[in-house]
N, C-alpha and C positions, 0 to 999 in steps of 0.2 A: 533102155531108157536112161539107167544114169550116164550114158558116153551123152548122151544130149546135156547134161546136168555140167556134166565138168568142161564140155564143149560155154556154156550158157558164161560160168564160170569162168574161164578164157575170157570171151567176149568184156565184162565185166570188169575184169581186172587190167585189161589191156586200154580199154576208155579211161578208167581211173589214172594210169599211170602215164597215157598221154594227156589229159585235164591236167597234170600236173608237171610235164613238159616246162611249161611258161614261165609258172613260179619257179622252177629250178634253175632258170637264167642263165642256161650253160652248164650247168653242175657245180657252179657255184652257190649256191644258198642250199645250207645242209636236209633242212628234213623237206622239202621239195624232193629233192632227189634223192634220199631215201624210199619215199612214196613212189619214185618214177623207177626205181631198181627192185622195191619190194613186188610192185604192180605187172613188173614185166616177166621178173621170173615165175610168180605166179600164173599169170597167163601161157608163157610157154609149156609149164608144167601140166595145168590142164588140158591145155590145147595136145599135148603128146599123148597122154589119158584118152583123150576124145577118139583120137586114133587110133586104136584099138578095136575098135566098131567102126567108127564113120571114115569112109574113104578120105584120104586129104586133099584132095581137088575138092570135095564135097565138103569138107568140114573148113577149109581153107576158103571158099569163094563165100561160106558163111560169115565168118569170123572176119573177114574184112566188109563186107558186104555190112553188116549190122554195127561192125566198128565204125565204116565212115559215117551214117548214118546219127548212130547218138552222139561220136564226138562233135557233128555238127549242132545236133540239139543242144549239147552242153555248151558250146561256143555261141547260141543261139542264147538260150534262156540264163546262163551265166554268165558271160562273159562280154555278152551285149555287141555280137558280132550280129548284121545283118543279111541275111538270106533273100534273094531274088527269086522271081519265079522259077529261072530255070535252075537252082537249086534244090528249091521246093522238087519242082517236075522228075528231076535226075536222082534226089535219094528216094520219092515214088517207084521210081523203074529199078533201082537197088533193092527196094522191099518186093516190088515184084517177084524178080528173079530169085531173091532167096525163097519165096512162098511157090513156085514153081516148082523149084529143085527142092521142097520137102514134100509139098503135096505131090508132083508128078513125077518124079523121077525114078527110074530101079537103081540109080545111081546113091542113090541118097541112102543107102545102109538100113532100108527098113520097109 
């Protein structure tokens, strides 16, 4: 259960440190891209953590699968970017697949 936890953690810090992408304007503007450097080795870190248990085609099609997803939300609800239906539609069939491959998979480390 905790490889799901630091998998989760991944996830998390990797949106964080891409939401903050933008502010850092190239690596220029300094704590933007602190945030964007603290955020990523975090993520990598858990995400290698996560591997340990969870296969990495399995843990890997997660962790992008839930990243593109809320970074859209966050570019959605922060950032005042707009989403069409077939947006909407396509991070549905994202959420899908990742509830697939944890509900039905033997792939899925669990």
């Amino acid at each position: 259960m905790k490889y799901w936890l630091f998998l989760a953690i991944a996830i998390f810090a990797e949106v964080l440190g891409t939401s903050a992408l933008k502010d850092a304007n190239g690596f220029t503007r300094l704590w933007p891209s602190v945030i964007v450097v603290v955020s990523y080795s975090v993520a990598f870190y858990f995400l290698s953590l996560s591997l340990k248990a969870i296969p990495v085609g399995i843990a890997y099609a997660i962790w992008a699968g839930l990243g593109v997803v809320l970074i859209t939300l966050v570019g959605w609800l922060a950032l005042g970017q707009k989403l069409d239906s077939a947006a909407v539609a396509g991070m549905g069939l994202i959420v899908a697949g990742v509830a697939v491959i944890n509900l039905f998979s033997s792939a899925g480390g669990h």
